[in-house]
PDB file of N, CA, C and O in Angstrom:
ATOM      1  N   UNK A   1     195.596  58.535  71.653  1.00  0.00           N
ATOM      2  CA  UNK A   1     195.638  59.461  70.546  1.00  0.00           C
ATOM      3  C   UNK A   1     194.706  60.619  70.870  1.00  0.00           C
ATOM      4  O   UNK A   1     193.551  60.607  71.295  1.00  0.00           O
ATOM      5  N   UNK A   2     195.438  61.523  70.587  1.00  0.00           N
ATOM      6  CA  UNK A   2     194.613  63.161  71.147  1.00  0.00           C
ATOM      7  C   UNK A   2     193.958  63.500  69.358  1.00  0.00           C
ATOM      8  O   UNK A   2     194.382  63.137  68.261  1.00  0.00           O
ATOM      9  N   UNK A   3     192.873  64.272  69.736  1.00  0.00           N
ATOM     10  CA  UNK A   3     192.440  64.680  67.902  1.00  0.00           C
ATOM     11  C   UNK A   3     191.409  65.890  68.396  1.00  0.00           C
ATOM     12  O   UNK A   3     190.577  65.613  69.260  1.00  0.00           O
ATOM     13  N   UNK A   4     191.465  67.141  67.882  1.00  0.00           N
ATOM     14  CA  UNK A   4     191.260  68.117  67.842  1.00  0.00           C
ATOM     15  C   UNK A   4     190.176  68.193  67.291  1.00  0.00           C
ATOM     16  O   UNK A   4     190.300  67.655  66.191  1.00  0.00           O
ATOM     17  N   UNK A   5     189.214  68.543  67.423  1.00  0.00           N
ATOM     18  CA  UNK A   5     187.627  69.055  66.478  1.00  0.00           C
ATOM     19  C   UNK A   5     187.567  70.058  66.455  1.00  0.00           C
ATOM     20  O   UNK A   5     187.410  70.661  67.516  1.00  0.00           O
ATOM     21  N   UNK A   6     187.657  70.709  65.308  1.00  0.00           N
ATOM     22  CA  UNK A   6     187.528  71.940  64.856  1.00  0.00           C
ATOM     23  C   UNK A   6     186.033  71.932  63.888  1.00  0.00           C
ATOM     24  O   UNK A   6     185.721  71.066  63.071  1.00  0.00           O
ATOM     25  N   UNK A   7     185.034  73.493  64.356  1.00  0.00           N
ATOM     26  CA  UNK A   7     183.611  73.185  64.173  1.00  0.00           C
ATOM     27  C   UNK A   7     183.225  74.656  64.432  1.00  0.00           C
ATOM     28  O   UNK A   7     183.819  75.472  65.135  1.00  0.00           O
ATOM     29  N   UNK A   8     182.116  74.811  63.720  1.00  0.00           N
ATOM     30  CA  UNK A   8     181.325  76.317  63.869  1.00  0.00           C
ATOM     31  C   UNK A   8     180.346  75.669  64.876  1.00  0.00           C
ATOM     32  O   UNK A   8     179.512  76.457  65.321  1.00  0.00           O
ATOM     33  N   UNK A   9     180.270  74.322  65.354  1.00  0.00           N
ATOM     34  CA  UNK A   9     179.780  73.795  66.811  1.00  0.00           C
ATOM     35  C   UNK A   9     180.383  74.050  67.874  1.00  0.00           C
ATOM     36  O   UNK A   9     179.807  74.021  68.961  1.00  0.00           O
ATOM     37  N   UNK A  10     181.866  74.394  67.707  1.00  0.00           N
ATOM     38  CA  UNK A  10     182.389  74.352  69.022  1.00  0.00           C
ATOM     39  C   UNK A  10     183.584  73.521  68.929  1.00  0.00           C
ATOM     40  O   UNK A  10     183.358  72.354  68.609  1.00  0.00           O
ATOM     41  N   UNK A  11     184.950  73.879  69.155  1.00  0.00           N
ATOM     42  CA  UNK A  11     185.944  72.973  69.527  1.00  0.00           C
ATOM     43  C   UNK A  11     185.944  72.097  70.681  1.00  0.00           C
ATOM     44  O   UNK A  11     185.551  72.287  71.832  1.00  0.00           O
ATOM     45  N   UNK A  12     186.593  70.871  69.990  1.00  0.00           N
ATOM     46  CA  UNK A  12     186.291  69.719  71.203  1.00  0.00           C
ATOM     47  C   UNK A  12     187.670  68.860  70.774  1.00  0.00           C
ATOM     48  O   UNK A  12     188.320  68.900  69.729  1.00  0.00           O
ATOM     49  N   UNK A  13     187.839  68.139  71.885  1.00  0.00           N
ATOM     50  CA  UNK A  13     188.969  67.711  72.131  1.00  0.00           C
ATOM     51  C   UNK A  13     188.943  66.173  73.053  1.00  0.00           C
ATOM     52  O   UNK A  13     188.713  65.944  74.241  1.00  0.00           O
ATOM     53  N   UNK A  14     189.302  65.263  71.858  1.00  0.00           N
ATOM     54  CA  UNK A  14     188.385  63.631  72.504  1.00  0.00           C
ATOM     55  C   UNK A  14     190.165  63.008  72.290  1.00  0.00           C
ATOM     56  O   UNK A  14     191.226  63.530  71.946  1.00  0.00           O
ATOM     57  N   UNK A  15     189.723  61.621  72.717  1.00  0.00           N
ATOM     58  CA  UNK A  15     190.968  60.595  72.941  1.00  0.00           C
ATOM     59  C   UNK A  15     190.096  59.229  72.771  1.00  0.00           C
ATOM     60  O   UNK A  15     188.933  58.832  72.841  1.00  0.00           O
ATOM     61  N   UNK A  16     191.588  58.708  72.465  1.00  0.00           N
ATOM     62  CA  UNK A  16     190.969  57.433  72.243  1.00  0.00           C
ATOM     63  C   UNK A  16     192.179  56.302  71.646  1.00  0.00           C
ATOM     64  O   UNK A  16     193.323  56.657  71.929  1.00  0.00           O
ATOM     65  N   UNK A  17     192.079  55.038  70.887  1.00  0.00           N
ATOM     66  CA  UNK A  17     192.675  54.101  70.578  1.00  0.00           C
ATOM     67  C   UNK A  17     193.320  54.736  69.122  1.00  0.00           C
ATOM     68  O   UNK A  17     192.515  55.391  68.460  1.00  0.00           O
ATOM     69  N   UNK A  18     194.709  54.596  68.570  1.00  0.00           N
ATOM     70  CA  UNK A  18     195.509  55.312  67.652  1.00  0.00           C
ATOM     71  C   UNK A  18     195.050  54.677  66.569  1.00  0.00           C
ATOM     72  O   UNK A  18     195.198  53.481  66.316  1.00  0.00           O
ATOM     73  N   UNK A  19     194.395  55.622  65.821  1.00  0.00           N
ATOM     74  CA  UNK A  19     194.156  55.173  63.777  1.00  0.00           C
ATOM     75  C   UNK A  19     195.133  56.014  63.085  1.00  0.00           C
ATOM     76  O   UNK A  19     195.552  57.155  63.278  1.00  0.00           O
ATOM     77  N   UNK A  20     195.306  55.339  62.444  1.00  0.00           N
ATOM     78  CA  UNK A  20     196.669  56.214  61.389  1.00  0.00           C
ATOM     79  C   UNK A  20     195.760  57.158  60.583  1.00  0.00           C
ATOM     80  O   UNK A  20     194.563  57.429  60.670  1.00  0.00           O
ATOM     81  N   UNK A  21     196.803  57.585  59.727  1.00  0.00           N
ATOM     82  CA  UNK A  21     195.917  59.273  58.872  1.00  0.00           C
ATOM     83  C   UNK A  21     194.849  58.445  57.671  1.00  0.00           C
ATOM     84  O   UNK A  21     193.776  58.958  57.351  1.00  0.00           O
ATOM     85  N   UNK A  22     195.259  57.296  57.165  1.00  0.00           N
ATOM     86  CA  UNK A  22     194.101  56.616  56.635  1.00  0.00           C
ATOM     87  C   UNK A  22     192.835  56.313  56.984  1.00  0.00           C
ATOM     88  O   UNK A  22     191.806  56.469  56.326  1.00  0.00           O
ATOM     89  N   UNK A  23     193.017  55.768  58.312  1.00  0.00           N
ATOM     90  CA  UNK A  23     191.948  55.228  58.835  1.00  0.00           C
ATOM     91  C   UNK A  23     191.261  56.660  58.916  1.00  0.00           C
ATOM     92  O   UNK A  23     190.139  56.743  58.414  1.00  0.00           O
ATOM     93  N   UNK A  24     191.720  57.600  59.395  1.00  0.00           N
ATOM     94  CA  UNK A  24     190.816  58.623  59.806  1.00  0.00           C
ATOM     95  C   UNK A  24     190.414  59.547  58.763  1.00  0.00           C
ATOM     96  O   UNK A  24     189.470  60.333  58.835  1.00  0.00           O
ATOM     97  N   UNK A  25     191.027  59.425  58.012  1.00  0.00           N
ATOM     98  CA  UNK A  25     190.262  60.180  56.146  1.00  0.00           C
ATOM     99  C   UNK A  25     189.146  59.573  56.085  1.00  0.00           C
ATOM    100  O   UNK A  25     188.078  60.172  55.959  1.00  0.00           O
ATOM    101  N   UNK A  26     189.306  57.752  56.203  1.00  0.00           N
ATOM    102  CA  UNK A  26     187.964  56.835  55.449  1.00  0.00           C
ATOM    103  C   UNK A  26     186.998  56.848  56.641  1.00  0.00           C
ATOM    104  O   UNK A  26     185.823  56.660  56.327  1.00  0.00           O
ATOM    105  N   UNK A  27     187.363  57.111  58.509  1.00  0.00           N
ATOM    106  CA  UNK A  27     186.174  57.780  58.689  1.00  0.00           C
ATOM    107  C   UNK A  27     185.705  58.767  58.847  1.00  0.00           C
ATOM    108  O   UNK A  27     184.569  58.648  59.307  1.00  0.00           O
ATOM    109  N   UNK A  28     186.135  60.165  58.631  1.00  0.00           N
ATOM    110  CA  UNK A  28     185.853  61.178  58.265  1.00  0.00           C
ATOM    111  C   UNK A  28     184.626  61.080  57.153  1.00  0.00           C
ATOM    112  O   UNK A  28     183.412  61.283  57.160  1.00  0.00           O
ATOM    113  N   UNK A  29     185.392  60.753  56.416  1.00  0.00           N
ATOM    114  CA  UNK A  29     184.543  60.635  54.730  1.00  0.00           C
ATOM    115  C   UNK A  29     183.295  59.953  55.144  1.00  0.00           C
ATOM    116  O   UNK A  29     182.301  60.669  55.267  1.00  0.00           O
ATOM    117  N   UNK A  30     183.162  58.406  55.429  1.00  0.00           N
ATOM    118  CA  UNK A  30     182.140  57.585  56.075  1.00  0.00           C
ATOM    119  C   UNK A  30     181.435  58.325  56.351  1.00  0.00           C
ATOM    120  O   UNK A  30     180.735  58.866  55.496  1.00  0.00           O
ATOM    121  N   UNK A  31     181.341  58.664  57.797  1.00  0.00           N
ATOM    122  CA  UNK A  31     180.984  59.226  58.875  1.00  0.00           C
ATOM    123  C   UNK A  31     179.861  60.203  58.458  1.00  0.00           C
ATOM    124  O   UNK A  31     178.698  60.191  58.862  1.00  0.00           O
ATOM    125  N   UNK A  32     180.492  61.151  57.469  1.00  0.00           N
ATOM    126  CA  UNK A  32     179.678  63.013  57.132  1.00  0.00           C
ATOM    127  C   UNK A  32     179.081  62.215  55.590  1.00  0.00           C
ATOM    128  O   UNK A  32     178.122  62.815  55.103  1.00  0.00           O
ATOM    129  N   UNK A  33     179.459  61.191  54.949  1.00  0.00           N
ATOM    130  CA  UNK A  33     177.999  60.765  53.801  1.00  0.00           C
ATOM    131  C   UNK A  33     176.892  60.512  54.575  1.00  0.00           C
ATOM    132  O   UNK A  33     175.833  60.686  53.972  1.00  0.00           O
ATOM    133  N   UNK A  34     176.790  60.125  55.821  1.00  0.00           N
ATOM    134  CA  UNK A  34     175.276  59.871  56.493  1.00  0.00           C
ATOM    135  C   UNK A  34     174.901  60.835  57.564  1.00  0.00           C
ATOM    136  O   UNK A  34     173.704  60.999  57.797  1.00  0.00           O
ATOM    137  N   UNK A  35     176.012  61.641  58.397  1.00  0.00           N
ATOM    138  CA  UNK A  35     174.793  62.502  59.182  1.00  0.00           C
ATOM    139  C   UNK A  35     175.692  63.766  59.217  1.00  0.00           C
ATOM    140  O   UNK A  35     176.892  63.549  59.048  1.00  0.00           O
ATOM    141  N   UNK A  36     175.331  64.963  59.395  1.00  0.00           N
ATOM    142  CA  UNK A  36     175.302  66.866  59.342  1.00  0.00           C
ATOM    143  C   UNK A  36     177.009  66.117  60.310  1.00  0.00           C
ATOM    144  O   UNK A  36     177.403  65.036  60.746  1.00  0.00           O
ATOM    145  N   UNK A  37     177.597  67.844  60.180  1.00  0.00           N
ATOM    146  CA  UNK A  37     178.853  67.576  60.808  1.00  0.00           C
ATOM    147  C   UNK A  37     178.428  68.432  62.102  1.00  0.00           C
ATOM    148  O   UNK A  37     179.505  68.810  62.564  1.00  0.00           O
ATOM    149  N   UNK A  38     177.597  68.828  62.757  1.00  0.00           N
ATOM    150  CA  UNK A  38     176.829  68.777  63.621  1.00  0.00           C
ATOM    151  C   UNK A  38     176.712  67.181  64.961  1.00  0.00           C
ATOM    152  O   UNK A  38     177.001  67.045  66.150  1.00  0.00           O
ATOM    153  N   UNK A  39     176.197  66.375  63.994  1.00  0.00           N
ATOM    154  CA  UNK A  39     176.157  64.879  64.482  1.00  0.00           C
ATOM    155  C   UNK A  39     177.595  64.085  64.296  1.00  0.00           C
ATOM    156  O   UNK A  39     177.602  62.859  64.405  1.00  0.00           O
ATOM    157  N   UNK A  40     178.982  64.910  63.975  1.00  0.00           N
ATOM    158  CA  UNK A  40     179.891  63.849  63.413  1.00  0.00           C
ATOM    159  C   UNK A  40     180.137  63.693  64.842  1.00  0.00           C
ATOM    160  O   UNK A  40     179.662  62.629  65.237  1.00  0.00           O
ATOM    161  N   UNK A  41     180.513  64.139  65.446  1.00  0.00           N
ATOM    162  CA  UNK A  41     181.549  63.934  67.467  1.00  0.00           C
ATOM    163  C   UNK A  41     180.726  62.978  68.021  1.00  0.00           C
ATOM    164  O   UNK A  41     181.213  62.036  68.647  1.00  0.00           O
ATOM    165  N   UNK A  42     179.295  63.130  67.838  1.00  0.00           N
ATOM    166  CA  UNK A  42     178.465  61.867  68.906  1.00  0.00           C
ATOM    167  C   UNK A  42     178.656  60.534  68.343  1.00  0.00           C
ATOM    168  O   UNK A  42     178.590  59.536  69.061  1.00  0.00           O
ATOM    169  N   UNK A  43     178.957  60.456  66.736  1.00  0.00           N
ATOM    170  CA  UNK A  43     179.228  59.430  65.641  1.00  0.00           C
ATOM    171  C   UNK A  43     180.070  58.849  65.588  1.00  0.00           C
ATOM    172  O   UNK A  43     180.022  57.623  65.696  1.00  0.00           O
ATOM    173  N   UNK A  44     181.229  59.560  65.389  1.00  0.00           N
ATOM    174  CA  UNK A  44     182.417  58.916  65.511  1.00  0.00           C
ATOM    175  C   UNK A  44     182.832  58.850  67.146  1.00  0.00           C
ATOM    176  O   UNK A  44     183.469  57.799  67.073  1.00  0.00           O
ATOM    177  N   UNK A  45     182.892  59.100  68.094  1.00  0.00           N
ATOM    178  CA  UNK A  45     182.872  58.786  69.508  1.00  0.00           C
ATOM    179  C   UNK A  45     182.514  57.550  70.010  1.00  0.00           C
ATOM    180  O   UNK A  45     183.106  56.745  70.729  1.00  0.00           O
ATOM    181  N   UNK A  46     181.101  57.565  69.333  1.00  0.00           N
ATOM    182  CA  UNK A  46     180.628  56.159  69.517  1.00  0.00           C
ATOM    183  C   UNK A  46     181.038  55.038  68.470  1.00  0.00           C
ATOM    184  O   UNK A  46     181.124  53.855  68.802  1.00  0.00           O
ATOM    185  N   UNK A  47     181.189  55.318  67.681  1.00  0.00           N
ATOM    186  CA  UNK A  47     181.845  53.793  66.620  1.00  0.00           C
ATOM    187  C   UNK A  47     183.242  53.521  66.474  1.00  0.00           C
ATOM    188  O   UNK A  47     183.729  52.520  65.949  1.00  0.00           O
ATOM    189  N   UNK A  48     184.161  54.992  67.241  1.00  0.00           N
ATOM    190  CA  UNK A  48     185.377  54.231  67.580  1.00  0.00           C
ATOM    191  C   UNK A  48     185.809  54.182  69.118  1.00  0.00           C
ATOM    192  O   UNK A  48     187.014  54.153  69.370  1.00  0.00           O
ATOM    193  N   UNK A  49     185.179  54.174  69.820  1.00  0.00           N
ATOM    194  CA  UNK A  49     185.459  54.457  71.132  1.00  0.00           C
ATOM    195  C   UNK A  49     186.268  55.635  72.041  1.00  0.00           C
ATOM    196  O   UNK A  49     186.876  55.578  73.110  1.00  0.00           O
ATOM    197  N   UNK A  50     185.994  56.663  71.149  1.00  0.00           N
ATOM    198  CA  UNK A  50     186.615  57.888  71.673  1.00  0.00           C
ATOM    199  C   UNK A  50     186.052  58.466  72.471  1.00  0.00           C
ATOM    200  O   UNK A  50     184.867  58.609  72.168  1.00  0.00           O
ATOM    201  N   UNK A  51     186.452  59.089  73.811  1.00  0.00           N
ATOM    202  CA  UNK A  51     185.695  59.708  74.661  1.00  0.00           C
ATOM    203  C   UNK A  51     186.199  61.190  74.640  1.00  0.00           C
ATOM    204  O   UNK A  51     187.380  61.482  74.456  1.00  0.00           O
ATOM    205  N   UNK A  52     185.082  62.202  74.870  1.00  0.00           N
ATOM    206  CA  UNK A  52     185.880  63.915  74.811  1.00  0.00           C
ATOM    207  C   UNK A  52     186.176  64.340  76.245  1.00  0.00           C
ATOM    208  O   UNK A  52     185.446  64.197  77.227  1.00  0.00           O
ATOM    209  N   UNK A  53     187.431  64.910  76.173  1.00  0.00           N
ATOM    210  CA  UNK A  53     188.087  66.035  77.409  1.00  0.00           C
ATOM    211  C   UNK A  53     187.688  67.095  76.967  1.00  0.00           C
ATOM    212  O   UNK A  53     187.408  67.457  75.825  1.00  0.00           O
ATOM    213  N   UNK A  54     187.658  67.909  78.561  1.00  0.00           N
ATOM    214  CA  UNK A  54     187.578  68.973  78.626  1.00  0.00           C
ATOM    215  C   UNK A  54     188.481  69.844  77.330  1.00  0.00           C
ATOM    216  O   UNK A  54     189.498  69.369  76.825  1.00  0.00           O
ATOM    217  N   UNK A  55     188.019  70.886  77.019  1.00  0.00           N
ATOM    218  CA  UNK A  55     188.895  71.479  75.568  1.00  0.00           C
ATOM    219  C   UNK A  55     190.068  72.350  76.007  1.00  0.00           C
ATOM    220  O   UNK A  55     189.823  73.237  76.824  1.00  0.00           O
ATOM    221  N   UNK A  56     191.616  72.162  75.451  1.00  0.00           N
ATOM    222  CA  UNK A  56     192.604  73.476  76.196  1.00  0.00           C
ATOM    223  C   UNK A  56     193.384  73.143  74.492  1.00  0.00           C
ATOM    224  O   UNK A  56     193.532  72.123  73.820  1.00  0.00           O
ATOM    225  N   UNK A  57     193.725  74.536  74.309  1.00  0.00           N
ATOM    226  CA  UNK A  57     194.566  74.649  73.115  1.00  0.00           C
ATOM    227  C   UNK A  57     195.740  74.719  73.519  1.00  0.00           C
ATOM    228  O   UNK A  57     196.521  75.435  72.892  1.00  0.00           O
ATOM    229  N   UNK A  58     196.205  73.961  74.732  1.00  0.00           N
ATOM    230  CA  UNK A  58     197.451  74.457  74.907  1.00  0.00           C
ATOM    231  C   UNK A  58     198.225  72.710  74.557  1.00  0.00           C
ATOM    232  O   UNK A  58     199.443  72.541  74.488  1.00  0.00           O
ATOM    233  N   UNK A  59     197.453  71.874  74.426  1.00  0.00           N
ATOM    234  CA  UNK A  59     198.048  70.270  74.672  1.00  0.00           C
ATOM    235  C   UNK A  59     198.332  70.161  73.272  1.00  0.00           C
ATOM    236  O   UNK A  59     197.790  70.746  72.334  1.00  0.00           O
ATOM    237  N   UNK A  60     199.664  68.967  73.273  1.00  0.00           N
ATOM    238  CA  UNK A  60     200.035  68.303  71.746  1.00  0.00           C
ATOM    239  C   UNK A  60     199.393  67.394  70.777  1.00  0.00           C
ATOM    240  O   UNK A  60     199.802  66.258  70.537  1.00  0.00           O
ATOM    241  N   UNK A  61     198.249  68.015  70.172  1.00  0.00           N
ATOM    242  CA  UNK A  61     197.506  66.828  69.453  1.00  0.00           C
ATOM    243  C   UNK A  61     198.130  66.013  68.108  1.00  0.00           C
ATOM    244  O   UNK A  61     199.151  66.318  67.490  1.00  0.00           O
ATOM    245  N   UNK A  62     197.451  65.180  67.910  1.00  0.00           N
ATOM    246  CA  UNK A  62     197.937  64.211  66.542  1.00  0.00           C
ATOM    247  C   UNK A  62     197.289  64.523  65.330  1.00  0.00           C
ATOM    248  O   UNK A  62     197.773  64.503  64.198  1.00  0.00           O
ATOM    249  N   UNK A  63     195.881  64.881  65.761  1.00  0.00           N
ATOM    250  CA  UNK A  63     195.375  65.246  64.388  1.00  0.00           C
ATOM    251  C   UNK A  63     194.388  65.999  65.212  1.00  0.00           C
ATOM    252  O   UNK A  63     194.033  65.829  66.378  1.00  0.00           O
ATOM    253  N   UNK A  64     193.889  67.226  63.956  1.00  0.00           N
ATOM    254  CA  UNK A  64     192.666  68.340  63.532  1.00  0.00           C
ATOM    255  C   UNK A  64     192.019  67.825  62.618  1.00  0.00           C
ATOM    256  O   UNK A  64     192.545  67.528  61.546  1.00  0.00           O
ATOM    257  N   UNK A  65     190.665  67.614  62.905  1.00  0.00           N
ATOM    258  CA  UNK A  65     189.482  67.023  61.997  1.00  0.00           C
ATOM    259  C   UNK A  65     188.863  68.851  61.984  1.00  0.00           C
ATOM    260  O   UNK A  65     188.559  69.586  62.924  1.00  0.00           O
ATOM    261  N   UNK A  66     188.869  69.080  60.538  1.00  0.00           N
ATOM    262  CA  UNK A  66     188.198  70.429  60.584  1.00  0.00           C
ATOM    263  C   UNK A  66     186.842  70.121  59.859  1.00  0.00           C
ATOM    264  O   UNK A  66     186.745  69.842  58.664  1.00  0.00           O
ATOM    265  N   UNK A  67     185.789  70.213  60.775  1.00  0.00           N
ATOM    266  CA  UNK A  67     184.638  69.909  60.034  1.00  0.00           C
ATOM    267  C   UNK A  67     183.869  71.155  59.006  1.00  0.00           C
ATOM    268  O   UNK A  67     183.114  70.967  58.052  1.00  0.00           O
ATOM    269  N   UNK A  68     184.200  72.031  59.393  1.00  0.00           N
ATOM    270  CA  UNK A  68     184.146  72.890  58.346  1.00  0.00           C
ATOM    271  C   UNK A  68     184.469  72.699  56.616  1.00  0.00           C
ATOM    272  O   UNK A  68     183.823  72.980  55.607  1.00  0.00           O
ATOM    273  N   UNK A  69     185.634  72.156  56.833  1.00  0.00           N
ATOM    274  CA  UNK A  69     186.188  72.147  55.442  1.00  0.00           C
ATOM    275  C   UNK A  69     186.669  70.595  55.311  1.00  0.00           C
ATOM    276  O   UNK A  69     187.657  70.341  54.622  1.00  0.00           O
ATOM    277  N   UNK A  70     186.288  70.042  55.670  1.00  0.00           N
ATOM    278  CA  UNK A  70     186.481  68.229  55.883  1.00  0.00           C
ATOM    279  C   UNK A  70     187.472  67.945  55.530  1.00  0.00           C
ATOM    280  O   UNK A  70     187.691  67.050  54.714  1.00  0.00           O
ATOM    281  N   UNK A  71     188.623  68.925  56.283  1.00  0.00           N
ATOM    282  CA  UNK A  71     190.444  68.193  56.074  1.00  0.00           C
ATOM    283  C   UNK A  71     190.471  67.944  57.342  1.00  0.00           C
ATOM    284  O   UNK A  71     189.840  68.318  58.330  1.00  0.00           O
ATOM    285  N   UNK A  72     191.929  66.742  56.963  1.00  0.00           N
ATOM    286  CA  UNK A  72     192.082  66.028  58.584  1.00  0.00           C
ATOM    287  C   UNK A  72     193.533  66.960  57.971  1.00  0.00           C
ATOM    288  O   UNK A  72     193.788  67.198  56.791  1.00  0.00           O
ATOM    289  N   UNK A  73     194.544  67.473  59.513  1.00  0.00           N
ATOM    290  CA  UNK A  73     195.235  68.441  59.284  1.00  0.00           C
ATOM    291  C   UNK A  73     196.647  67.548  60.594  1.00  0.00           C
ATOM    292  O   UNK A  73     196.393  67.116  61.719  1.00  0.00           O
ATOM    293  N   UNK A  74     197.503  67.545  60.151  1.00  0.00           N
ATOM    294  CA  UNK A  74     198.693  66.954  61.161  1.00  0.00           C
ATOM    295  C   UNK A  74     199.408  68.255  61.750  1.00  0.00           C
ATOM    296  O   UNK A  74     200.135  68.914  61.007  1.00  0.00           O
ATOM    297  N   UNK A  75     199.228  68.589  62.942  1.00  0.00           N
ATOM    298  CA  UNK A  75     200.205  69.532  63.259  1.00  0.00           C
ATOM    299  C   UNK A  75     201.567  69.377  63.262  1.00  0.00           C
ATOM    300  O   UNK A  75     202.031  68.264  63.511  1.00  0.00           O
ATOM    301  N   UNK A  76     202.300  70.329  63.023  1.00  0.00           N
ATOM    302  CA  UNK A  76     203.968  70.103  63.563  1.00  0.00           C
ATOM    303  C   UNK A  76     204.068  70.693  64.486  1.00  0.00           C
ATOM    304  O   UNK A  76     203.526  71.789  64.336  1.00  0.00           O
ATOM    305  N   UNK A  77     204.600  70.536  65.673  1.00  0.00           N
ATOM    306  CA  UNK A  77     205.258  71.249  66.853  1.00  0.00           C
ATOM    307  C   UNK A  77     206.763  71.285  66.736  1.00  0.00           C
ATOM    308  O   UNK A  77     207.437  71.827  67.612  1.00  0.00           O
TER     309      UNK A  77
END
């Protein structure tokens, strides 16, 4: 599963084992009640086993975590 980070930190672009759009609302939500969305990528990386790639806007992701505005966003292609 590809997932997009969108951030006034910096876009980043991690992979990892597939959570449906639930799972990833309740850790979204989780995640930013305990640390800055600053600290969410080192957080959630490490408690679900996601590792980050290099960043290209050109690949087909599954989901946009916009930490800015704390929507998880499904693209259509």
């Amino acid at each position: 599963m590809l997932i997009e980070i969108e951030s006034a930190y910096g876009d980043k672009l991690i992979h990892g084992s597939h959570l449906d759009r639930k799972e990833l609302q309740n850790a979204l939500k989780k995640i930013l009640q305990t640390v800055s969305e600053e600290d969410f990528l080192s957080v959630f990386c490490a408690r679900y086993g996601y590792e980050e790639l290099p960043y290209s806007d050109t690949v087909h992701i599954d989901y946009t975590i916009d930490l800015d505005t704390h929507l998880l966003i499904k693209p259509k292609y």
